[in-house]
SERO-4910 file (N, C-alpha, C, O; in steps of 0.05 Angstrom, whole numbers):
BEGIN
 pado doro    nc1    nc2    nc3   cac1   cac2   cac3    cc1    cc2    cc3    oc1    oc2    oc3
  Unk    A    123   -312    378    103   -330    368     91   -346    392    108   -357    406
  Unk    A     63   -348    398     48   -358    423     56   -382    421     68   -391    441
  Unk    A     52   -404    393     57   -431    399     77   -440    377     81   -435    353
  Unk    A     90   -456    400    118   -464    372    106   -476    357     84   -483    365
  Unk    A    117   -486    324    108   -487    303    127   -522    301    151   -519    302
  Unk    A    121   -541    301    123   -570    294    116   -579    271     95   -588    262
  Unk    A    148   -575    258    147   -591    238    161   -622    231    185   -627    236
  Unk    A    146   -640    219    162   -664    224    169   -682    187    159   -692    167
  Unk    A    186   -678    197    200   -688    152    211   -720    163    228   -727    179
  Unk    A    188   -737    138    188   -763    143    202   -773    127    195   -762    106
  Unk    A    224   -790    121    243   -800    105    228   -829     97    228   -841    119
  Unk    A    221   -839     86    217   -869     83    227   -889     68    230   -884     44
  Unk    A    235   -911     78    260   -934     65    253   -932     36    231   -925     28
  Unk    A    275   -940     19    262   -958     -5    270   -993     -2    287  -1007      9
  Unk    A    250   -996    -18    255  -1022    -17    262  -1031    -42    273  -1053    -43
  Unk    A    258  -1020    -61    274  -1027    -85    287  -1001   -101    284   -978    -94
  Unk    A    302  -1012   -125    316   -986   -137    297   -973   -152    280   -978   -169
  Unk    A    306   -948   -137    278   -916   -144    292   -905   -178    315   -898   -180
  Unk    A    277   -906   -196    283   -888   -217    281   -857   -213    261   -846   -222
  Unk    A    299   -843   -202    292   -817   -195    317   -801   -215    340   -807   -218
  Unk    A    301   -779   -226    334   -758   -247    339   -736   -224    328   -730   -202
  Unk    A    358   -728   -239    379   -702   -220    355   -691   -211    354   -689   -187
  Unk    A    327   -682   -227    319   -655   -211    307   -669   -185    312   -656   -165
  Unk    A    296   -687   -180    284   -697   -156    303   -699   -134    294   -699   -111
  Unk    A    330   -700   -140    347   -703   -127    360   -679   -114    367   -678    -90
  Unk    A    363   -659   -136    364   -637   -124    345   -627   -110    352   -612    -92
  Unk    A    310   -635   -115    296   -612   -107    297   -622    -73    287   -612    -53
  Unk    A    312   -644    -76    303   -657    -43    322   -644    -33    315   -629    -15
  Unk    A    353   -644    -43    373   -633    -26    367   -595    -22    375   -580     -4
  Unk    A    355   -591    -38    348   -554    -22    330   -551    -11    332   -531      3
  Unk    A    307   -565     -8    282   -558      8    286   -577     29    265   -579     41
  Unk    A    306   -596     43    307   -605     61    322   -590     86    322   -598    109
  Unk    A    337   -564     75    345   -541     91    318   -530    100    299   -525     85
  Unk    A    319   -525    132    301   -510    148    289   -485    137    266   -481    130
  Unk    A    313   -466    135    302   -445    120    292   -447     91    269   -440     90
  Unk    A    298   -452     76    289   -462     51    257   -470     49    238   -461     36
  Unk    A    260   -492     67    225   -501     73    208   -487     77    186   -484     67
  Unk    A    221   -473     98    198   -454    110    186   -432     85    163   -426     79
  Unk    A    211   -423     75    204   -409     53    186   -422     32    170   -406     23
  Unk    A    186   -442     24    171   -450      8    139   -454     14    120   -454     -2
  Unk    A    138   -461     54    107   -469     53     95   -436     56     71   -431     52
  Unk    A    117   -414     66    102   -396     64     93   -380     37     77   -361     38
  Unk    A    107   -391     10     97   -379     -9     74   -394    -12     56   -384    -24
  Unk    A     72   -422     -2     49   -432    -20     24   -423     -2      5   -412    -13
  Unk    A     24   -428     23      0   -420     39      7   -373     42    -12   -359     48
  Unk    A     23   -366     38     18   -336     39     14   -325     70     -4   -310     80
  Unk    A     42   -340     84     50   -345    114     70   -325    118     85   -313    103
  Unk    A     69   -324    133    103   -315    142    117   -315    165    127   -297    179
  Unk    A    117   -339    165    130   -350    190    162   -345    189    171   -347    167
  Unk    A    176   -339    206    208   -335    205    223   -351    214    244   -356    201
  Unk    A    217   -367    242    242   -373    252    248   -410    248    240   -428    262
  Unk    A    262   -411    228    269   -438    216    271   -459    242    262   -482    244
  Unk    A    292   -439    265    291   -471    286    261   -487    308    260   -502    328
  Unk    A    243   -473    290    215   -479    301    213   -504    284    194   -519    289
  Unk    A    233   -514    260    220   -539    248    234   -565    272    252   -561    287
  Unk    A    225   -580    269    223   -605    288    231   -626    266    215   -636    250
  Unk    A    260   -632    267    269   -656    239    264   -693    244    282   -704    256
  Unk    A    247   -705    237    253   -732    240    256   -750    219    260   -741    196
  Unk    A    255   -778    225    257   -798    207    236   -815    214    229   -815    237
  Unk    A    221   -834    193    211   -849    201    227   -871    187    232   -875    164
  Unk    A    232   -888    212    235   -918    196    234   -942    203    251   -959    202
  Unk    A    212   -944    209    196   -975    204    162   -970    192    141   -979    201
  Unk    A    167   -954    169    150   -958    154    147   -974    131    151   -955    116
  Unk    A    144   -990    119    142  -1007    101    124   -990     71    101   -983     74
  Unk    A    134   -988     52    121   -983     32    143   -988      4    167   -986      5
  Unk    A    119   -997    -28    136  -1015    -33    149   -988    -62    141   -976    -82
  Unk    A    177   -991    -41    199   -971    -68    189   -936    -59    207   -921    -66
  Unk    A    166   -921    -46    155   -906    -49    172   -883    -28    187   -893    -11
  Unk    A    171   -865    -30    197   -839    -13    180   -816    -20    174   -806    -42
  Unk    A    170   -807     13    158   -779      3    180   -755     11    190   -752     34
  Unk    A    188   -733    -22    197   -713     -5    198   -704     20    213   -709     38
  Unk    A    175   -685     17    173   -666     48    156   -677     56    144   -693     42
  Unk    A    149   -671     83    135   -675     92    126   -664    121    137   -676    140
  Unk    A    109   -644    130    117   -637    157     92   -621    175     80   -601    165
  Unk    A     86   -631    199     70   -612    215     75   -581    231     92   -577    248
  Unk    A     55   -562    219     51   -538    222     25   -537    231      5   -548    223
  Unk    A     31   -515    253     -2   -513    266    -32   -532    260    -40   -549    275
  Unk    A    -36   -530    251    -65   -556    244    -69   -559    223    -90   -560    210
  Unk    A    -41   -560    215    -37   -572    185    -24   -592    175     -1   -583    179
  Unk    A    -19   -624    159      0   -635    159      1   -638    129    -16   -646    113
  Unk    A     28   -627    124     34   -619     96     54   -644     83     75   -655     90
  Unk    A     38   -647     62     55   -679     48     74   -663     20     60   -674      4
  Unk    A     87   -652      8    104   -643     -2    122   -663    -21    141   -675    -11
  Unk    A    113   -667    -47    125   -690    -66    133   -682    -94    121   -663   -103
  Unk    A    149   -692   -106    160   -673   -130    161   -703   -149    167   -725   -141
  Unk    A    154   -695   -175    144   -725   -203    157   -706   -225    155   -682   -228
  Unk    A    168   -724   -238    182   -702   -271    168   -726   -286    173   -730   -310
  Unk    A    150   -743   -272    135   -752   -306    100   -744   -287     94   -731   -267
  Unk    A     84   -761   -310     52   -748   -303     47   -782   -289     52   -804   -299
  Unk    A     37   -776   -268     30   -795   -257      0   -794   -234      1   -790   -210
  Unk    A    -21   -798   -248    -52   -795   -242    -55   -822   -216    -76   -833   -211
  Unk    A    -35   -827   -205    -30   -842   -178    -23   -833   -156    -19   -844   -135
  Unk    A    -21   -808   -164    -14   -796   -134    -26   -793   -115    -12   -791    -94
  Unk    A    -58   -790   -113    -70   -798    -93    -71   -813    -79    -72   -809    -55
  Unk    A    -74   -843    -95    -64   -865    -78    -37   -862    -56    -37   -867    -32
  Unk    A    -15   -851    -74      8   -848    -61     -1   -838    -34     -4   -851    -13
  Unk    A     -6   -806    -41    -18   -789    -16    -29   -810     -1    -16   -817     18
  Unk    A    -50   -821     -5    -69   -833     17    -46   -862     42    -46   -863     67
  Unk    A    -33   -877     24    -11   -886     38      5   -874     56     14   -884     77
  Unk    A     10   -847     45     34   -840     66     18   -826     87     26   -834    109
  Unk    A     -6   -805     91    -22   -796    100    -32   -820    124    -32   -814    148
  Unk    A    -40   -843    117    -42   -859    134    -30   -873    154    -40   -883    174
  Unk    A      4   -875    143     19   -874    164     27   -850    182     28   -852    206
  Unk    A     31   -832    173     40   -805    192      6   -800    203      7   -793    226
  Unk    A     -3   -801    199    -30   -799    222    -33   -820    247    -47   -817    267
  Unk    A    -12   -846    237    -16   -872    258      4   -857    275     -1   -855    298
  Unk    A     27   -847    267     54   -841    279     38   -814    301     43   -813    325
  Unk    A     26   -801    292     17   -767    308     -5   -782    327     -2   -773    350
  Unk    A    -19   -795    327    -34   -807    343    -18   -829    371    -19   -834    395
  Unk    A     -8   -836    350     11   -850    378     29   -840    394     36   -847    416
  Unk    A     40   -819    379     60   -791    392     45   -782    411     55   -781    433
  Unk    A     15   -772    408     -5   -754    423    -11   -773    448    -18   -764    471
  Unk    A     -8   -799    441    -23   -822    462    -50   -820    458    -63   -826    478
  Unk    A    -60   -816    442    -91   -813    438    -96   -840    432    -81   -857    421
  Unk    A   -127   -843    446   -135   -879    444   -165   -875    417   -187   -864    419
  Unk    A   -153   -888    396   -175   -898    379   -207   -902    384   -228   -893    373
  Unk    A   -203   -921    406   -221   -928    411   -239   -914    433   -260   -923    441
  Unk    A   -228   -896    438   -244   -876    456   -275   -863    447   -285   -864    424
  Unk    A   -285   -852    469   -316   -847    462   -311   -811    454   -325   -794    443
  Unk    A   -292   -811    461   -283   -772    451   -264   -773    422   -244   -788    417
  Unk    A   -274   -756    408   -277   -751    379   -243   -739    383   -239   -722    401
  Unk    A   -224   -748    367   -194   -752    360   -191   -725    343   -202   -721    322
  Unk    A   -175   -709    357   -178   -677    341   -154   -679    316   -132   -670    324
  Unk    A   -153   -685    296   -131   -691    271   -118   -671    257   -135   -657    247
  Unk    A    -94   -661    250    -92   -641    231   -102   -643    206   -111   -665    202
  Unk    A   -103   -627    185   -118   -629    167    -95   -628    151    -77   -611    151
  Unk    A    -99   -653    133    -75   -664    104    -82   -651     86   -105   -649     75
  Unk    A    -54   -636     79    -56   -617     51    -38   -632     27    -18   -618     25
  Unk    A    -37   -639     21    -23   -654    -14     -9   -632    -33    -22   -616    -46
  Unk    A     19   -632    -34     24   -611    -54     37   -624    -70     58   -629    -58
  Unk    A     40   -637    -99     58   -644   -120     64   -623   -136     49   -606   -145
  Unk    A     99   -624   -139    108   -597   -150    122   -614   -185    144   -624   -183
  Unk    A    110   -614   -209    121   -627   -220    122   -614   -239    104   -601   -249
  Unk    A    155   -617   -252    174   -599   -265    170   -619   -289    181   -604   -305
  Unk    A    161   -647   -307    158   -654   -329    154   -647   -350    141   -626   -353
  Unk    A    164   -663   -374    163   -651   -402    131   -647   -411    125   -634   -430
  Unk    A    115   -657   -399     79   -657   -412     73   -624   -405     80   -615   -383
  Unk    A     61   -609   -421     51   -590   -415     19   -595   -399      1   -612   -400
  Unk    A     24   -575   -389      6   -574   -359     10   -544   -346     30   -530   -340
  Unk    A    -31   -540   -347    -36   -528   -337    -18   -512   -307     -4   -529   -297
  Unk    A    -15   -490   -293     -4   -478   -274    -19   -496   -251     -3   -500   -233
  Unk    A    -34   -502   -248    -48   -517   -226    -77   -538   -233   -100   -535   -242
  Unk    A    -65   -556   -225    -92   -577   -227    -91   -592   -200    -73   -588   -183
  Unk    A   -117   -614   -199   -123   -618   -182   -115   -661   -193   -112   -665   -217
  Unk    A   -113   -674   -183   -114   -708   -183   -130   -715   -159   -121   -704   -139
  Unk    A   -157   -736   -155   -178   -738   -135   -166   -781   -134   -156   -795   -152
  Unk    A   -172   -785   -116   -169   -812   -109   -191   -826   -121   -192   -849   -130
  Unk    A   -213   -807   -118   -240   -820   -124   -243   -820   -159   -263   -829   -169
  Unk    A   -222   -809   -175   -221   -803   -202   -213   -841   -205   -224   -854   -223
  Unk    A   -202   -850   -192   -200   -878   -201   -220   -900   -195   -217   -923   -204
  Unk    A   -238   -895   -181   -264   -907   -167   -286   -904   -198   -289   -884   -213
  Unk    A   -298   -933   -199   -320   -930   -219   -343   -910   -222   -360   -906   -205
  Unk    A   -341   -903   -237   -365   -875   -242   -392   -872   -223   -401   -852   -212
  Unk    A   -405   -905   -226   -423   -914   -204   -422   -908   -190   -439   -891   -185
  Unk    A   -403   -915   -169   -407   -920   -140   -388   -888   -132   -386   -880   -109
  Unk    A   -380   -880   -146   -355   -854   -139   -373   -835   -120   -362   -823   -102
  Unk    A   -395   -833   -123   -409   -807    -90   -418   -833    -79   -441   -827    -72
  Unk    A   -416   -855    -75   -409   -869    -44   -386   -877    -26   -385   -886     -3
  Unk    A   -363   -868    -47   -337   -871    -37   -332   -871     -6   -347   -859     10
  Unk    A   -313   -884     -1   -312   -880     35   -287   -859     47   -281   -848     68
  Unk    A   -277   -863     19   -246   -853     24   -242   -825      5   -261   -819    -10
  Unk    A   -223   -811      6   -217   -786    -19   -188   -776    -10   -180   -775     13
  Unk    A   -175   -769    -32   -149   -762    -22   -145   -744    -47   -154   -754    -68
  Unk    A   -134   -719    -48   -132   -692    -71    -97   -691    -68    -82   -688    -48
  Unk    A    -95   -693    -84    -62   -684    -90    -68   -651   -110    -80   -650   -131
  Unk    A    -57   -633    -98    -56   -606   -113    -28   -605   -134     -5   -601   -126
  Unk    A    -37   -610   -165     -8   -609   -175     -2   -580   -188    -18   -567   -202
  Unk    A     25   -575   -180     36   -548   -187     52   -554   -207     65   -575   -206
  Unk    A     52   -534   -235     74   -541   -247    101   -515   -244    101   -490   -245
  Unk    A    118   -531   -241    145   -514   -235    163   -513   -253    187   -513   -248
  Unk    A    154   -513   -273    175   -507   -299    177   -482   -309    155   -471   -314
  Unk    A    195   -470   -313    203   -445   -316    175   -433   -342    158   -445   -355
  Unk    A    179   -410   -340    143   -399   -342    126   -402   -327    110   -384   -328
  Unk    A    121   -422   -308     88   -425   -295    104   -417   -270    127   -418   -262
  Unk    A     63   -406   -257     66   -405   -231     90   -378   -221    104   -380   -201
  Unk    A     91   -363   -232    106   -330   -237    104   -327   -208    124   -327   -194
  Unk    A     78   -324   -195     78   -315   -170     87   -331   -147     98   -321   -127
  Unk    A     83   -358   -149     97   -373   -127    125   -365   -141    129   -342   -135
  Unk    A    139   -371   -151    171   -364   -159    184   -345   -153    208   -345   -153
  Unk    A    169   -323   -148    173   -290   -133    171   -301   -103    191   -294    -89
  Unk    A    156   -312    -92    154   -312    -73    175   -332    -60    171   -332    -36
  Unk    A    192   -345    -67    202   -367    -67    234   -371    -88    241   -386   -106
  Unk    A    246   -353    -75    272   -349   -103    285   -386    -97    282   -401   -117
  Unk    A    294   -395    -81    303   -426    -86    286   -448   -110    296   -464   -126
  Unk    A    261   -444   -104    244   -459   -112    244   -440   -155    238   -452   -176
  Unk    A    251   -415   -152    257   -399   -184    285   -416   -186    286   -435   -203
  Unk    A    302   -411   -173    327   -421   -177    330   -451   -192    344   -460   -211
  Unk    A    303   -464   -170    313   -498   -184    305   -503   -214    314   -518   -232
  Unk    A    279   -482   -211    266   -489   -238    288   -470   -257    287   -481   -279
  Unk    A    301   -454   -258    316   -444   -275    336   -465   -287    338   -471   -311
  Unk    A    354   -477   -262    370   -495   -262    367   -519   -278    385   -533   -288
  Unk    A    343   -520   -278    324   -550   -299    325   -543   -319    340   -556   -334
  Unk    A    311   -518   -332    309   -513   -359    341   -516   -364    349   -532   -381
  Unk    A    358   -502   -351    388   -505   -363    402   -524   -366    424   -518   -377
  Unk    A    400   -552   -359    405   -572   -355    390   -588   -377    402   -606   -389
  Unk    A    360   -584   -384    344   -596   -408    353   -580   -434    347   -589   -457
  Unk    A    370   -554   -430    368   -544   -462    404   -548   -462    416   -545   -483
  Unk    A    414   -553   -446    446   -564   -456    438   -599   -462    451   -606   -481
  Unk    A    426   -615   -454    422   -637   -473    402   -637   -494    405   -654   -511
  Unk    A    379   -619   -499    370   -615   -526    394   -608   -551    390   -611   -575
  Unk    A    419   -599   -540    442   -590   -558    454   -615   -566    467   -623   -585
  Unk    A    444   -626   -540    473   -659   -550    493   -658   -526    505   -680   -525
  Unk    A    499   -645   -510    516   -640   -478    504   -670   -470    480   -678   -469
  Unk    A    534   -683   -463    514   -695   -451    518   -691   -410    531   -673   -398
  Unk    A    510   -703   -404    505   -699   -382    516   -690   -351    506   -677   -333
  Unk    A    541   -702   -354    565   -686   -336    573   -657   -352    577   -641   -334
  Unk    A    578   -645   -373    587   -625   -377    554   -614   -376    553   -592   -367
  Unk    A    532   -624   -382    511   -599   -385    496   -591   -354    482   -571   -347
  Unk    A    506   -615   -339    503   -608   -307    529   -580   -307    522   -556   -307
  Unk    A    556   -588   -309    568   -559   -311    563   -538   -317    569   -519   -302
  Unk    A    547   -534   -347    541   -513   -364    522   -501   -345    524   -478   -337
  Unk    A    505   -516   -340    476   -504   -317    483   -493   -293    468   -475   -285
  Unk    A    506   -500   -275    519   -495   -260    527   -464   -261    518   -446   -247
  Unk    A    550   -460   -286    557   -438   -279    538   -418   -292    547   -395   -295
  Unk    A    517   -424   -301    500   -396   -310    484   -391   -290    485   -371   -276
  Unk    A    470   -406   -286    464   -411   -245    481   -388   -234    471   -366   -229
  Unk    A    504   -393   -229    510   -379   -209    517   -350   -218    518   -330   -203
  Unk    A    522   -352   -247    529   -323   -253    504   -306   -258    507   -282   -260
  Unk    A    477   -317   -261    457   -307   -260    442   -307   -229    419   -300   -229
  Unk    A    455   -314   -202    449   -313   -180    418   -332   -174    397   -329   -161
  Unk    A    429   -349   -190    405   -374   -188    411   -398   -172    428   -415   -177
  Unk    A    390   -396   -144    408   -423   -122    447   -412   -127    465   -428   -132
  Unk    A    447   -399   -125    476   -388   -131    496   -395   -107    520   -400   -110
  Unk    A    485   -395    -85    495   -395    -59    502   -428    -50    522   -434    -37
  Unk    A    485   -444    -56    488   -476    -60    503   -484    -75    520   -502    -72
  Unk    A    499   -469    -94    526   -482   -121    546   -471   -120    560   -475   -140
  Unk    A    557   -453   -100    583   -447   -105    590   -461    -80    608   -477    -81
  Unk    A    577   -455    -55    590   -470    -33    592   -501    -42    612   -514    -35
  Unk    A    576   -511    -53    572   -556    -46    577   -557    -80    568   -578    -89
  Unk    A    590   -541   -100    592   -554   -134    595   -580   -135    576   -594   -141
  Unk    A    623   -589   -126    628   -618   -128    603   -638   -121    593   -655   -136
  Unk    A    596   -633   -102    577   -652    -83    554   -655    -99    545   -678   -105
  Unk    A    542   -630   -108    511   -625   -114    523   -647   -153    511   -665   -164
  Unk    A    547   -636   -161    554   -657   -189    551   -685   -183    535   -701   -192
  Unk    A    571   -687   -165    569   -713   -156    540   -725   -145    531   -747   -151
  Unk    A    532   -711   -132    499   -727   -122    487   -727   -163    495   -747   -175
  Unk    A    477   -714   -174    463   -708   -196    478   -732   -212    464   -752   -217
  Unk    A    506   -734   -222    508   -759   -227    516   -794   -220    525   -812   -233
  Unk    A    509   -791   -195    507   -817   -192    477   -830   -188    468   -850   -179
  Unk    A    468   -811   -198    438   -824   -202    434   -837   -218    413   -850   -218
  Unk    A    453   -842   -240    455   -856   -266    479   -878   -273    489   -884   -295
  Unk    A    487   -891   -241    506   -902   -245    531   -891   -251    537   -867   -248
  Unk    A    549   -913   -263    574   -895   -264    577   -878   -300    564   -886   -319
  Unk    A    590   -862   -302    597   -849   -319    595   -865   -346    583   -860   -366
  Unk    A    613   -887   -338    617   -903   -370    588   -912   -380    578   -913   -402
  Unk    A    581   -920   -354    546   -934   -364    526   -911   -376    508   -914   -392
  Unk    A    533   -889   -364    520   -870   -378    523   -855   -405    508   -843   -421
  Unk    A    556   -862   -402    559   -849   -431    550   -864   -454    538   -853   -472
  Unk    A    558   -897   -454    547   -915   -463    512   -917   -465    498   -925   -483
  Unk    A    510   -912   -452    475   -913   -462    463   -889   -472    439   -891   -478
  Unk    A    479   -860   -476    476   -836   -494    480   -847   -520    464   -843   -538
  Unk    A    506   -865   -522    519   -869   -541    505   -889   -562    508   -888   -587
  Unk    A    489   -907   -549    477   -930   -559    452   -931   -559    438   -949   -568
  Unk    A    441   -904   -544    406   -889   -561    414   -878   -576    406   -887   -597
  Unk    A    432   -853   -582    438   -849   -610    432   -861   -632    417   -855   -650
  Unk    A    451   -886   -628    462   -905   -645    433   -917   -651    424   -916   -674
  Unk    A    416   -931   -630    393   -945   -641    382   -929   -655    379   -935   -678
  Unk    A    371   -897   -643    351   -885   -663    360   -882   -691    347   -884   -712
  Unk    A    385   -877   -688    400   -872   -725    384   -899   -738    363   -897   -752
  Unk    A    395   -922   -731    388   -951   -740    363   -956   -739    361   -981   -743
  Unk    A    347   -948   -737    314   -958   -737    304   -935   -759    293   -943   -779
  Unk    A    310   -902   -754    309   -888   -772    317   -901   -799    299   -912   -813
  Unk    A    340   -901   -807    355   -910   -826    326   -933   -835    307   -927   -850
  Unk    A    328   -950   -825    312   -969   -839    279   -961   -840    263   -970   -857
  Unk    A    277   -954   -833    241   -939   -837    244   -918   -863    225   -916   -879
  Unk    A    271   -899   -869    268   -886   -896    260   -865   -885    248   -851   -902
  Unk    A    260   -853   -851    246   -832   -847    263   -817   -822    270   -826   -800
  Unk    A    267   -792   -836    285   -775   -810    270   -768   -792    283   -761   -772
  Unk    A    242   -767   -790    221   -759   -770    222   -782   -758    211   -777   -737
  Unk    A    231   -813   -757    233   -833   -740    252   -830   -730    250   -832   -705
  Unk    A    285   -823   -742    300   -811   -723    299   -802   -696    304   -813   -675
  Unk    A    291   -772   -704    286   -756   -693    262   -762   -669    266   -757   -645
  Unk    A    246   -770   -677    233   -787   -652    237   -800   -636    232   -793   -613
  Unk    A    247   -823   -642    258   -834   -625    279   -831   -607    282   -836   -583
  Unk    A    298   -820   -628    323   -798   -606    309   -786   -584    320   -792   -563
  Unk    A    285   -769   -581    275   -756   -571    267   -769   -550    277   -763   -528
  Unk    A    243   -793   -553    242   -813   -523    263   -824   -522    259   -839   -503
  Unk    A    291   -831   -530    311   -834   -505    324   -813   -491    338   -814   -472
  Unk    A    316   -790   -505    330   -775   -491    309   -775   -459    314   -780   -436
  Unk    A    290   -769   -471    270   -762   -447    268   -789   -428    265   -785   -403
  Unk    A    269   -810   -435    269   -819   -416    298   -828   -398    298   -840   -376
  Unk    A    323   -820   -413    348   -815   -395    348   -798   -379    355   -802   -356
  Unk    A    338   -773   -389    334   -744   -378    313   -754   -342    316   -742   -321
  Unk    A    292   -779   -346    277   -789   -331    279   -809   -305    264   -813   -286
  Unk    A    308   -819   -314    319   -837   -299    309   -867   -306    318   -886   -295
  Unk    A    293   -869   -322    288   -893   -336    296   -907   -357    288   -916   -378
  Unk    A    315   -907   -345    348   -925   -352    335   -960   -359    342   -972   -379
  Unk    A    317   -972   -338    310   -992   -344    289  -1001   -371    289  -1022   -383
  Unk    A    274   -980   -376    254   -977   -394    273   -969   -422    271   -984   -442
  Unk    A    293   -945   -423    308   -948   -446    314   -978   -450    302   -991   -467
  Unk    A    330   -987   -438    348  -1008   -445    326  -1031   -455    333  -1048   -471
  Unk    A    292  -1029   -443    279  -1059   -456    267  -1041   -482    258  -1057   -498
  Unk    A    266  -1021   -489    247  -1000   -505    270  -1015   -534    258  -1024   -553
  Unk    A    292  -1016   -533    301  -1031   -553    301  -1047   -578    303  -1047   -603
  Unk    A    296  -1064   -549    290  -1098   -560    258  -1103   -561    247  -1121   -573
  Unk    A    246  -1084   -547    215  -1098   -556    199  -1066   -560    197  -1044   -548
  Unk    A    190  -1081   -591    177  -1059   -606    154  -1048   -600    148  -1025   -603
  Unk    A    136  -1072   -588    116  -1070   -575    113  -1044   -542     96  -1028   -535
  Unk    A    133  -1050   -535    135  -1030   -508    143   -999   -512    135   -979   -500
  Unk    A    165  -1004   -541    175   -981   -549    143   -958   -552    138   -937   -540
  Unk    A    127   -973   -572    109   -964   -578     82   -946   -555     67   -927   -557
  Unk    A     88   -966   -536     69   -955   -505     80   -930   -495     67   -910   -489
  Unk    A    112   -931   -493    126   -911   -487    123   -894   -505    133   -874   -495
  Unk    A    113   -887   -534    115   -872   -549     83   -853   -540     82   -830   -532
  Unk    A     69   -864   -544     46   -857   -540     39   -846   -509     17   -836   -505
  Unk    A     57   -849   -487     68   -845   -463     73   -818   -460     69   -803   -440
  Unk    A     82   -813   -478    107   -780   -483     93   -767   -501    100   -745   -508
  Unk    A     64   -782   -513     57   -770   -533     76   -757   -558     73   -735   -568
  Unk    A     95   -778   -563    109   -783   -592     97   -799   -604     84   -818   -594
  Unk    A    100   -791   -642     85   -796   -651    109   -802   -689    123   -786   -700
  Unk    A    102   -827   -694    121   -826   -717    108   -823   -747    122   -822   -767
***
C-alpha cells in the first residue's frame, strides 16, 4: 500500500451518567478491535483494505462535552469517519455530529500545525456520519437526519452550517447486504434479536443474556468473542443496569405497576401496554425515566406516545 492508512478512534469523557443498554455496549466492545473495524468501514464504503495495524489508536481527553461519547471514530485517507450507534430514534444527531466533527477537526489541524489564519486554503478531510441504529421503531434500511432539518423553514437555504448523519438500520432483516459483507456487525444484530425475544418471553435479563449467548455461538454468531471473553462480555452487558438486585427489582415492580394500573382501568390492553413501555424502556437503559413514568401520569403519557403506544 503507497500510503499508510491513519486511523484515529476518539474516546470522549462523560460527564454525567450515560443511559446506554447491553447493545451499545457490546457494539463498542467489537468494533473497537482493529480488525473488526476495518471490516466494517470496508463493507460500508466497498474497500478493501487489509492490514488492521495501519489503524492508528488514540484518545482524546480534554474534550469537554455534556454526557455525549462518540463510538468510532477514525481517519482514513481523506476521509474522517464519525461512527455512532442509538437503540432509540433520535432526530439530534446532527447536532451531535456537528460537535464532535468540530472538535476532531481542531485536534487534525493542530496535529498538521496548520495556521488558521493563513492566506493558503487548509486542505480538510471530508466528514462522513454513519449512525447504525438497532431500535424498536421501524425504519426504513437507510435514511438520511440534516442539521438544517432543525433550522426554520425560512431561513433553512441561508444556513451557514449542515451536518448529515446517514442512519442505517441494523436490526436483523435490514440492510442483507452490508451484513454479508460484514459477519461481526450480522453477528451483533443476531445477538440483539436473541436477547429482545428471550425478554418478550419474560427471561429476564441475566439468563436471556445467557440464552443469546449460547445460540450465538452454536449458530457461529460473533461466536469467537463469546466463547473466548463469556464471563466478561455478561458481566460488561450487566452492569449497565446496576447491580442485579436493582434490576431484578425493577422487572419485578414494572410488572407489578402495569398489573395495578391495568387492573384498575378494567382493561388488559392497558396491561399489556404498559408492560410493554417498561419493558422497552429497561431493554433501553432508561432506568431513570421508568422509575419517574410511575409516579407521574403525565410523563408516562409522553413516553407512551414516544414508543408510539397507544391504550
Amino acid at each position: 500500500m503507497k500510503n499508510k492508512i491513519v486511523w484515529s478512534l476518539l474516546t470522549l469523557p462523560r460527564r454525567f451518567r450515560a443511559r446506554r443498554s447491553y447493545k451499545d455496549r457490546l457494539f463498542r466492545t467489537i468494533f473497537r478491535d482493529k480488525k473488526e473495524l476495518l471490516s466494517l468501514y470496508n463493507a460500508i464504503n466497498g474497500t478493501h483494505y487489509t492490514n488492521p495495524d495501519h489503524l492508528e489508536v488514540r484518545t482524546l481527553e480534554d474534550a469537554v462535552y455534556l454526557g455525549y461519547k462518540n463510538d468510532l471514530s477514525f481517519l482514513i485517507s481523506n476521509t474522517l469517519n464519525l461512527y455512532e450507534h442509538q437503540s432509540t430514534n433520535n432526530p439530534n444527531m446532527p447536532l451531535r455530529g456537528l460537535i464532535y466533527f468540530t472538535d476532531m477537526l481542531k485536534a487534525y489541524v493542530e496535529e498538521k500545525g496548520y495556521n488558521i489564519y493563513s492566506s493558503k486554503l487548509i486542505p480538510l478531510p471530508v466528514p462522513l456520519y454513519i449512525v447504525f441504529y438497532n431500535g424498536t421503531d421501524e425504519k426504513p434500511d437507510k435514511t438520511e437526519w440534516k442539521l438544517s432539518d432543525a433550522f426554520a423553514d425560512s431561513m433553512r437555504d441561508e444556513a451557514a452550517l449542515e451536518c448529515t448523519a446517514v442512519v442505517l438500520n441494523i436490526n436483523e432483516g435490514h440492510n442483507q447486504a452490508l451484513m454479508e459483507k460484514c459477519r461481526s456487525l450480522e453477528g451483533y444484530s443476531y445477538f440483539v434479536a436473541c436477547v429482545r425475544r428471550n425478554l418478550e418471553w419474560g427471561v429476564e435479563l441475566d439468563e436471556a443474556i445467557d440464552h443469546a449467548i449460547d445460540e450465538c455461538i452454536e449458530n457461529d454468531k460473533i461466536a469467537d468473542i463469546l466463547v473466548k471473553n463469556r464471563a466478561e462480555v455478561k458481566n460488561m452487558l450487566l452492569t449497565d443496569f446496576d447491580e442485579k438486585k436493582y434490576r431484578k427489582m425493577l422487572i419485578r415492580d414494572s410488572r407489578a405497576e402495569g398489573l395495578a394500573i391495568g387492573r384498575s382501568e378494567g382493561k388488559s390492553e392497558a396491561t399489556a401496554t404498559l408492560n410493554e413501555l417498561n419493558k422497552r424502556l429497561f431493554e433501553d437503559g432508561r432506568l431513570d425515566d421508568l422509575n419517574r413514568s410511575w409516579n407521574d401520569p403525565d410523563f408516562q403519557e409522553q413516553l407512551l406516545k414516544e414508543y408510539k403506544l397507544h391504550r
